[in-house]
C-alpha positions as CSV (number, residue, x, y, z in Angstrom):
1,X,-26.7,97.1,12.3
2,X,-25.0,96.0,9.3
3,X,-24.8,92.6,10.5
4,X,-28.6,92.2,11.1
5,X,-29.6,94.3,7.6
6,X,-26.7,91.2,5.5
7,X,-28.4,88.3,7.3
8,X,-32.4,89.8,6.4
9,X,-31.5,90.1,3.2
10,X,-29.9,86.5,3.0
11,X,-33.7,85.7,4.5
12,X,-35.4,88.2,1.4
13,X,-33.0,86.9,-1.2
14,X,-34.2,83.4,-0.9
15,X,-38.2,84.0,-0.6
16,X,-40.6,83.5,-3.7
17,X,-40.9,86.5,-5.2
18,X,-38.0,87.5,-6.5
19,X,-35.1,87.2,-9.3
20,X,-34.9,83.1,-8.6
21,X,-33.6,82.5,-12.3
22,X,-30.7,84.8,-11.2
23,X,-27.7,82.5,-10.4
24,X,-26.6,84.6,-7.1
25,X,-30.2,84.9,-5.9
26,X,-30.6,80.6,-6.2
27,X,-27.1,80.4,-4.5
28,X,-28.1,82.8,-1.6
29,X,-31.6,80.7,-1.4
30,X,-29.7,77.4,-1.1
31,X,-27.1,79.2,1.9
32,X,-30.0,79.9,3.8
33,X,-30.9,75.8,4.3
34,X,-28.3,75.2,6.9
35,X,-26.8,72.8,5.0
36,X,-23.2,73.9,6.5
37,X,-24.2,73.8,9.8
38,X,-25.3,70.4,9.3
39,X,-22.3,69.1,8.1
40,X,-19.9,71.0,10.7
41,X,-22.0,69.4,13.9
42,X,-21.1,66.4,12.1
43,X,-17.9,66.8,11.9
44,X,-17.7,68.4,15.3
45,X,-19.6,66.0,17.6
46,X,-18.9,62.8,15.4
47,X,-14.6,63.3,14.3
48,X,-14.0,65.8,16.9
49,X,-10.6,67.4,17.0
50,X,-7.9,66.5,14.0
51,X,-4.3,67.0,14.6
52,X,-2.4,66.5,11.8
53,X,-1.7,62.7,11.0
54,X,-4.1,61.2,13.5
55,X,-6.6,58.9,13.2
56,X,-9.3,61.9,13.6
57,X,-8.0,63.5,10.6
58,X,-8.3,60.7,8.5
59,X,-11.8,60.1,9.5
60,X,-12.3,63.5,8.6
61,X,-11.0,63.2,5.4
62,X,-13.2,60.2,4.5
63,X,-16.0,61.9,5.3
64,X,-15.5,64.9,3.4
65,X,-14.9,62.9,-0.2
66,X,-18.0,60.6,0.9
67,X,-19.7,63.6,1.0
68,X,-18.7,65.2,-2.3
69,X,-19.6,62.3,-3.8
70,X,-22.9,62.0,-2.6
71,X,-23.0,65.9,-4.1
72,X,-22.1,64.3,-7.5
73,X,-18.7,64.9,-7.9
74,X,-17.5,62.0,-9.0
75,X,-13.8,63.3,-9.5
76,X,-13.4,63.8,-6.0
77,X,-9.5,62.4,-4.7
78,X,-6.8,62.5,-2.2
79,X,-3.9,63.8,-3.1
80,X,-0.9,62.4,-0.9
81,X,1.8,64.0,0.4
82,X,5.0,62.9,3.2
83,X,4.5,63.8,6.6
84,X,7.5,64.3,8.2
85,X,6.9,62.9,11.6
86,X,3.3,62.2,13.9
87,X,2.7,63.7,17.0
88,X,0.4,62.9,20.0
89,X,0.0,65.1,22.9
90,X,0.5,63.0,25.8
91,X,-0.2,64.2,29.7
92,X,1.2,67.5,30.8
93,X,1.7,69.3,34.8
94,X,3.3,71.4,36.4
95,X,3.7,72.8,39.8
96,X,5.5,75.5,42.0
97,X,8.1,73.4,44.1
98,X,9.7,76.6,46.1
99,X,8.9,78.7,47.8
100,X,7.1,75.6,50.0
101,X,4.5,78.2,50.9
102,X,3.5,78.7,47.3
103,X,3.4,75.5,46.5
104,X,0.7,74.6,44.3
105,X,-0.2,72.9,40.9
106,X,-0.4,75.1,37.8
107,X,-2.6,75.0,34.6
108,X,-0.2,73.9,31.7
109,X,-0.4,72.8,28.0
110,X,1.8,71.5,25.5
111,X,2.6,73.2,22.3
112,X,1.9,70.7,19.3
113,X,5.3,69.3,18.0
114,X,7.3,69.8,21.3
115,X,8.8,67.0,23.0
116,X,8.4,65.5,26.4
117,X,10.8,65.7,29.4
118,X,10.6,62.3,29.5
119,X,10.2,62.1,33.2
120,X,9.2,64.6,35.7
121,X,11.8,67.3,36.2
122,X,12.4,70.2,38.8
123,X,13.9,73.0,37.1
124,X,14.7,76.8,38.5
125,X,12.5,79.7,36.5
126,X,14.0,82.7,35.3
127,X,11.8,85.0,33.3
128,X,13.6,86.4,29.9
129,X,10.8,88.9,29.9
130,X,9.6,90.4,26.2
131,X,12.9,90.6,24.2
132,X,13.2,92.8,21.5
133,X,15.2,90.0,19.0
134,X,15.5,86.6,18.7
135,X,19.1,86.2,19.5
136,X,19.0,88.1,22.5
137,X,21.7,87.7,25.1
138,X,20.4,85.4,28.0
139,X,20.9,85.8,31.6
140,X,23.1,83.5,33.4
141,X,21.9,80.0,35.3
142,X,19.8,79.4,31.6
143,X,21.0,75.9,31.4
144,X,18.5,73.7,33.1
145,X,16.3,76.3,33.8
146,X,12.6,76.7,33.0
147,X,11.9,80.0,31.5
148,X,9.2,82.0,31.6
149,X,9.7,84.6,27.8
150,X,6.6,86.6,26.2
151,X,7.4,86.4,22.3
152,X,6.0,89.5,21.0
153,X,5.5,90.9,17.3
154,X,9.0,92.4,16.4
155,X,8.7,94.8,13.8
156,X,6.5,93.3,10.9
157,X,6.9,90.0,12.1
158,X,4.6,88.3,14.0
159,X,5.1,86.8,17.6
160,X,5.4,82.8,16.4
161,X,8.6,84.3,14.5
162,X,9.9,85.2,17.6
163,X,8.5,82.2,19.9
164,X,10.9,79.9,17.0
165,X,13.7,81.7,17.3
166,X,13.8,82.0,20.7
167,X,13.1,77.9,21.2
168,X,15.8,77.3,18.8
169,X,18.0,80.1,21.3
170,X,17.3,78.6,24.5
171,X,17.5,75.1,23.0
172,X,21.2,75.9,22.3
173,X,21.7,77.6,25.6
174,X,20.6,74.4,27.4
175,X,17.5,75.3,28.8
176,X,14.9,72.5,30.1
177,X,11.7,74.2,29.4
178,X,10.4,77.4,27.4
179,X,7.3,78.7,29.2
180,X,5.1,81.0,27.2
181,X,2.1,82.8,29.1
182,X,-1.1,82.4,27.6
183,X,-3.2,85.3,26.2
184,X,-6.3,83.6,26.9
185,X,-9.0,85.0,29.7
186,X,-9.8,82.0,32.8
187,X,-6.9,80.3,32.8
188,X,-7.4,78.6,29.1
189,X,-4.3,77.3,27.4
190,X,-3.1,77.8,23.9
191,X,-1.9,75.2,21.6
192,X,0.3,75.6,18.0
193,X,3.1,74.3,15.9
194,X,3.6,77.3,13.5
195,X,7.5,77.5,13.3
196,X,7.9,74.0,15.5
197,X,7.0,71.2,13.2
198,X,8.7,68.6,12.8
199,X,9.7,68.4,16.1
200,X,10.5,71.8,18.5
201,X,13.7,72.1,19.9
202,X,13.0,71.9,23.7
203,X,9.5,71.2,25.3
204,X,7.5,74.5,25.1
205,X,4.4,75.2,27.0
206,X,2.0,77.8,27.6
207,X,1.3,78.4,31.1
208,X,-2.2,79.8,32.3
209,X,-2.1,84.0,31.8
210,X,-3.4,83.9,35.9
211,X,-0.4,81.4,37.1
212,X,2.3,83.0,34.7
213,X,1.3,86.4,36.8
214,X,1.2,85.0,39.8
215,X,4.9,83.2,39.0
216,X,6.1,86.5,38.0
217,X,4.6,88.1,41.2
218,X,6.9,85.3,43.1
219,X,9.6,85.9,41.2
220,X,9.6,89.2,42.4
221,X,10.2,88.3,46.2
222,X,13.1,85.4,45.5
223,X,13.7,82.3,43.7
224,X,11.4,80.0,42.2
225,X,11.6,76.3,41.5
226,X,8.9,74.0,39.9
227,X,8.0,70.3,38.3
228,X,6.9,69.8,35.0
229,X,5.9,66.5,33.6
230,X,5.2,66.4,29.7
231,X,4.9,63.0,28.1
232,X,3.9,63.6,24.2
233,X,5.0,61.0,21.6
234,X,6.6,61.2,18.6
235,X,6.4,58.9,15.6
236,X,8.9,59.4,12.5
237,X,7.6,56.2,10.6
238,X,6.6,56.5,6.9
239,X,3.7,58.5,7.0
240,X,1.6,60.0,3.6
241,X,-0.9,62.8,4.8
242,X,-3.5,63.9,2.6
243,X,-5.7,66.8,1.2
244,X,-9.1,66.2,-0.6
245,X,-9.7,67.9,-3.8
246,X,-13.0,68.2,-6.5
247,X,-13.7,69.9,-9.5
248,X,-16.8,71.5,-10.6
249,X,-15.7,71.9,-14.5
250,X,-15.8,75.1,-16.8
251,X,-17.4,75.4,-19.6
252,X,-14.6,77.5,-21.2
253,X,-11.7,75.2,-23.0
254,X,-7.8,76.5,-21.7
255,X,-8.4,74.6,-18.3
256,X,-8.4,77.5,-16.4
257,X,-9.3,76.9,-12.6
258,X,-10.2,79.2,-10.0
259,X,-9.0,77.7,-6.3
260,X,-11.1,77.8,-2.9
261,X,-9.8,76.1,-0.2
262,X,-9.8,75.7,3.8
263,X,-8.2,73.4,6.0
264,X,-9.6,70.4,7.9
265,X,-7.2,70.0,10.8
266,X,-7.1,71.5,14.3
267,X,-6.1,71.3,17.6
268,X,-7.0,68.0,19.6
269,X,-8.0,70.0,23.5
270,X,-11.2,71.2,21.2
271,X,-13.6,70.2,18.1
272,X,-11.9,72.7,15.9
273,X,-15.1,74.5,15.2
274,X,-14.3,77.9,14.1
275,X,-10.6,77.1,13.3
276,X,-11.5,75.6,10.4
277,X,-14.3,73.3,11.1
278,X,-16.7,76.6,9.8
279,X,-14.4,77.2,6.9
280,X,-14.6,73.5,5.8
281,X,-18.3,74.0,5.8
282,X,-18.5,76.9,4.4
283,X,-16.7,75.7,1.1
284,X,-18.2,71.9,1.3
285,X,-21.3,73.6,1.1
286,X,-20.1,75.8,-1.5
287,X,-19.5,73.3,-3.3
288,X,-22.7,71.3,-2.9
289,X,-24.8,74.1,-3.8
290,X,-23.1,74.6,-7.3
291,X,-23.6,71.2,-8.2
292,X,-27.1,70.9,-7.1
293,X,-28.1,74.4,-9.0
294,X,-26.8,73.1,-12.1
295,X,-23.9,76.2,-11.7
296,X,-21.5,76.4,-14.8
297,X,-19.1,79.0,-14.6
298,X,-16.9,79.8,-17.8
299,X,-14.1,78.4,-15.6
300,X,-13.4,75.4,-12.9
301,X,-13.8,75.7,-9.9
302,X,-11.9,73.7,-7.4
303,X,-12.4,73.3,-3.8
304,X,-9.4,72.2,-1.9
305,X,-9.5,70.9,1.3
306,X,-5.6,70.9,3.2
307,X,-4.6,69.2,6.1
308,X,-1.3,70.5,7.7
309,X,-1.9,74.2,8.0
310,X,-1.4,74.3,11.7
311,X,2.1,73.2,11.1
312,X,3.0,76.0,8.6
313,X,0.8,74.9,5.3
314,X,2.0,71.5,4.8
315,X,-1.4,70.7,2.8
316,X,-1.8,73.4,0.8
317,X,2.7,73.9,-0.1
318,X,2.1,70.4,-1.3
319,X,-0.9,71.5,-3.3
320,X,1.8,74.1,-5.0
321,X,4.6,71.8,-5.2
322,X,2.5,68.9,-7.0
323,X,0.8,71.2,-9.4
324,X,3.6,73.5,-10.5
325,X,3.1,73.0,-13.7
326,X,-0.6,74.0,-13.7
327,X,0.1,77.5,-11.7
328,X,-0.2,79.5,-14.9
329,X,-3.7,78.8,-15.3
330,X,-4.5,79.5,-11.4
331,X,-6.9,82.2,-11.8
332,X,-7.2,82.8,-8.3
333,X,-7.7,81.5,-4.4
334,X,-10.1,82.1,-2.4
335,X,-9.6,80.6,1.6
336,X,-11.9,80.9,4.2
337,X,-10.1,80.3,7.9
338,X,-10.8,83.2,9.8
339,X,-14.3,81.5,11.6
340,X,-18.1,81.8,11.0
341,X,-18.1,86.0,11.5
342,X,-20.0,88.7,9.4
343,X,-19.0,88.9,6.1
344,X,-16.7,92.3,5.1
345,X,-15.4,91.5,1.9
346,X,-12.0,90.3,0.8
347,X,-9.1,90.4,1.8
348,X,-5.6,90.9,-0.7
349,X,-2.8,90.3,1.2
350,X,-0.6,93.1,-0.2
351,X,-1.9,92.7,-4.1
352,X,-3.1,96.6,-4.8
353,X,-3.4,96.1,-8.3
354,X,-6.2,93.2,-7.5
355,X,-8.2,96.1,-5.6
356,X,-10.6,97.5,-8.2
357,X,-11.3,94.5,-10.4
358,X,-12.3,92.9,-6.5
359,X,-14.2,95.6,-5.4
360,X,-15.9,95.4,-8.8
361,X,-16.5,91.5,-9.0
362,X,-18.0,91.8,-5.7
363,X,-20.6,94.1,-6.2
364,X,-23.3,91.9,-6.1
365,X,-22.6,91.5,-2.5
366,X,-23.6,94.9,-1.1
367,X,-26.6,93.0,0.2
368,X,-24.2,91.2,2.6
369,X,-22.3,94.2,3.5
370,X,-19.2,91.7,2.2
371,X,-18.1,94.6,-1.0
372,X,-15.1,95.4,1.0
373,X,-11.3,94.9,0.2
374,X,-8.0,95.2,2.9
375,X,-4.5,94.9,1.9
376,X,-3.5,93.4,5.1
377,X,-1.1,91.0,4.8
378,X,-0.8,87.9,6.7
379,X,1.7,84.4,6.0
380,X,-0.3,81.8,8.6
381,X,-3.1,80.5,6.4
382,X,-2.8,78.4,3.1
383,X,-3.3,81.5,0.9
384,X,0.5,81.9,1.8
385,X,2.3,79.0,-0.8
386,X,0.1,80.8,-3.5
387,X,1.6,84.1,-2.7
388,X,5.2,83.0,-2.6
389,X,4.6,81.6,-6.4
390,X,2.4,84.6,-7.4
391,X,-1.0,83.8,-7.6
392,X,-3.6,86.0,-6.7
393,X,-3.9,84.9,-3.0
394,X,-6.9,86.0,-1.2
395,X,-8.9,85.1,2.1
396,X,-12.0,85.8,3.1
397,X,-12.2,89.0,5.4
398,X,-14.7,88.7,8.4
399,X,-15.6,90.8,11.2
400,X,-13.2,90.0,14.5
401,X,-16.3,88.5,16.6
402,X,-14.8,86.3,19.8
403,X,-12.8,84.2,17.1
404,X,-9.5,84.5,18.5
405,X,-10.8,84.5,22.0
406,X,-11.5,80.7,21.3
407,X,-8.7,80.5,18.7
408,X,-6.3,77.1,19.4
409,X,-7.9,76.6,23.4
410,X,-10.2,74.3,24.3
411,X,-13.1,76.4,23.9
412,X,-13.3,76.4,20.2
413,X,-16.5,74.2,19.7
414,X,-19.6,73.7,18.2
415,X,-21.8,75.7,20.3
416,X,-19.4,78.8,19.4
417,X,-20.5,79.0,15.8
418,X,-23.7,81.0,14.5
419,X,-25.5,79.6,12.5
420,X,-26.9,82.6,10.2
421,X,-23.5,84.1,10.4
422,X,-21.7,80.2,8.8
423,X,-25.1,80.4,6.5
424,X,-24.2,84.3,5.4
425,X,-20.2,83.1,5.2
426,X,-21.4,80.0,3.2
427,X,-23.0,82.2,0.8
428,X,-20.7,84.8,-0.4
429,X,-18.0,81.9,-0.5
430,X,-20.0,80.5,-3.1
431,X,-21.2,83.5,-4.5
432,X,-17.9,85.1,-4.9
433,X,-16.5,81.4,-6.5
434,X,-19.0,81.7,-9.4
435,X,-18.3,85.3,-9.4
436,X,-14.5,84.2,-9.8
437,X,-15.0,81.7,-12.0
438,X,-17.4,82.9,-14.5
439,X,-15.9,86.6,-15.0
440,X,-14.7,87.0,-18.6
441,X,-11.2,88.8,-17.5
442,X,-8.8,87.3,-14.5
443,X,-8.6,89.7,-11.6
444,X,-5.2,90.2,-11.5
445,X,-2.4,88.2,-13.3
446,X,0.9,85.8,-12.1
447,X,3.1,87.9,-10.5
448,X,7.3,86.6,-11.8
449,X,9.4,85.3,-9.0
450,X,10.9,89.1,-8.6
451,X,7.3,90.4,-8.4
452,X,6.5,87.6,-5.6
453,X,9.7,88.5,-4.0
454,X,9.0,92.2,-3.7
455,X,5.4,91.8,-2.6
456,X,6.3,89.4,0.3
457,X,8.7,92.4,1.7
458,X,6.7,94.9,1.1
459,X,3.8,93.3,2.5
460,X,5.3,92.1,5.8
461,X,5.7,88.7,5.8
462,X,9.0,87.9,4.7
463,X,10.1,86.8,7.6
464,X,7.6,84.6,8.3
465,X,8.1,83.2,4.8
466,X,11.8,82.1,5.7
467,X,10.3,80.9,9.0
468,X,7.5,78.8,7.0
469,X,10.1,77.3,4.3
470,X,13.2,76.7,6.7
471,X,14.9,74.2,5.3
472,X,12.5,73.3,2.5
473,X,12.3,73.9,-1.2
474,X,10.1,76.3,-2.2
């Protein structure tokens, strides 16, 4: 199993015996202490979840610069940005009202960045189905009603490009509620603010997938009627979120820097293991072993911790905005926040011409079976803002695993993660860093604002581009 075979040699690589003066072989060895582990049941069992401008998340900020300067790196910072509005999730519940004989309560969650009803209210369901666009035409009796709608992918555009559109659609059509059924197995929730921050429309909730079948099954026989009950809180006061930034500096003079970066903030129902508590750890760790090996790479290397990705990259568009001027000497990016799986490789996001010098930078990882390279696109990670400017964007490419079984519900905590796999992750993030940062030619060069342009359409993710930067400079 080529799983099994990456992790042994991770073991191999870091007994006595072999290359140890070889600067991927020390970085492996130093992987295999658990040191990311360590820090990420820390974070887990100590912060806990970390919505975006709570208290959590600044504790979890604290404790990520305390702990790169305790790894030496004394020019460790937080760089500010505005937050547009806070957001706690208050009590949410809902029940069938009619038909009597069905009467019962139902599993519910809020959406992050959806308001409250306020008070309890009864509402009739009508269920808009899947539509096929975002403007469909809606049925009659809309205003008031709670309705039950399945955003799906639409063409290249993923289904939170639909579920914003059609908030913003019922919003104007009156509606009291926006009901989305969950895809999560035993009645788990799901939670998000991709395309809702800084404040949704109209309440939206996800509904359990088992009660949303069973309210469809009623729906089939006559009409239905239920309560819902959502009490989340909004605060719009001056607010400066932050990301947390250090530099391990080249030894080559043009200030050349190559990124790597995760986010810190989650989803409050959980401890935000996987999504990115592993990722965080994974380049903390990173980071720590570089400085401890004595690691100096032709160029710098900066690790970049954002806050604000689960509301559409706040963190990490800040990062762009603030250092525009630095852009042209952005090597590259490197994210990891896609959980603790088996390494595959790389991923591009659309950038063909970075495939061969990628597949050959990353040679050296055959051991970890983590050589590979996809042009999948995506927009809904903070490799996105570098793509729109025309960086060479790239994510780290895992095996599926059960990651987006636990993905935003409240199952995505600490016991989730493995530790060899986070121990295999931690070490071709660090690997492929030095590999980054110490190669004498870039992998690929700026693309111009054309360029950029054209590989955002052709990749896929325009749409969730004009989604992401609605209403905001780029």
């Amino acid at each position: 199993m080529r799983v099994a075979r990456g992790l042994l040699v991770l073991l191999l690589v870091a007994s006595p015996g072999l290359a140890q003066d070889d600067p991927l072989a020390r970085i492996a060895g130093a992987a295999s202490r658990g040191g990311a582990m360590t820090f990420l049941e820390t974070l887990t069992d100590t912060v806990g979840g970390r919505v975006t401008g709570s208290r959590e998340l600044r504790a979890a900020s604290e404790l990520i610069l305390s702990e790169l300067k305790k790894a030496g790196y004394a020019n460790a910072r937080f760089e500010e940005y505005p937050l547009e509005a806070r957001w706690t999730r208050g009590p949410a519940s809902g029940r069938i009202t009619s038909p009597p004989e069905s009467a019962r309560a139902l599993v519910v969650g809020a959406y992050g960045w959806v308001p409250g009803t306020e008070v309890e209210i009864q509402a009739p369901l009508l269920d808009l189905g899947s539509p096929a666009k975002g403007d469909v035409a809606l049925p009659t009796g809309v205003k008031g009603a709670a309705v039950l709608v399945d955003p799906q992918k639409i063409g290249v555009d993923p289904s939170f490009v639909m579920r914003a559109a059609l908030a913003k659609r019922l919003a104007e059509a009156g509606a009291a509620a926006m009901l989305i059924p969950s895809d999560k197995p035993h009645r788990m929730v799901y939670t998000s603010a991709f395309g809702l921050y800084p404040r949704a429309p109209l309440p939206v909730i996800s509904v359990a997938k088992e009660d949303s079948l069973l309210l469809r099954r009623l729906l089939g026989k006559g009409a239905v009627k239920l309560a819902l009950d959502l009490r989340n809180i909004f605060d719009t006061s001056p607010y400066r979120e932050r990301n947390v930034i250090a530099d391990l500096p080249g030894a080559a003079p043009g200030g050349e820097v190559v990124l790597i970066g995760a986010h810190f903030d989650s989803w409050d129902p959980a401890q935000g293991a996987n999504d990115d508590g592993s990722g965080v750890a994974a380049v903390l760790e990173a980071a720590r072993i570089l400085k401890s090996l004595g690691i100096a790479p032709r160029r710098t290397i900066r690790f970049a911790f954002f806050s604000g990705e689960e509301e559409a990259c706040l963190g990490s568009r800040a990062y762009v905005k603030a250092h525009e001027a630095e852009l042209d000497r952005l090597r590259a990016v490197l994210v990891m926040d896609s959980g603790a799986q088996a390494p595959r490789g790389i991923g591009l996001h659309g950038r063909g011409d970075l495939e061969a010098p990628v597949r050959r930078l990353l040679a050296p990882l055959a051991s970890f079976g983590a050589t590979g390279t996809t042009l999948d696109a995506s927009f809904d990670q903070d490799h996105a803002p570098f793509m729109v400017v025309g960086v060479p964007a790239m994510t780290l490419w895992v095996e599926d695993g059960d990651y987006d079984t636990n993905h935003h519900a409240v199952t995505d905590t600490l016991d989730k993660i493995d530790p060899r796999l986070l121990a295999a992750d931690t070490a071709v993030v660090a690997m492929a860093a030095y590999l980054l940062a110490d190669s004498e030619q870039p992998i690929g060069r700026r693309l111009s604002p054309e360029e950029s342009a054209e590989l955002l359409r052709k990749a896929g993710v325009e749409g969730t581009k004009r989604m992401v930067y609605a209403g905001a400079p780029r």
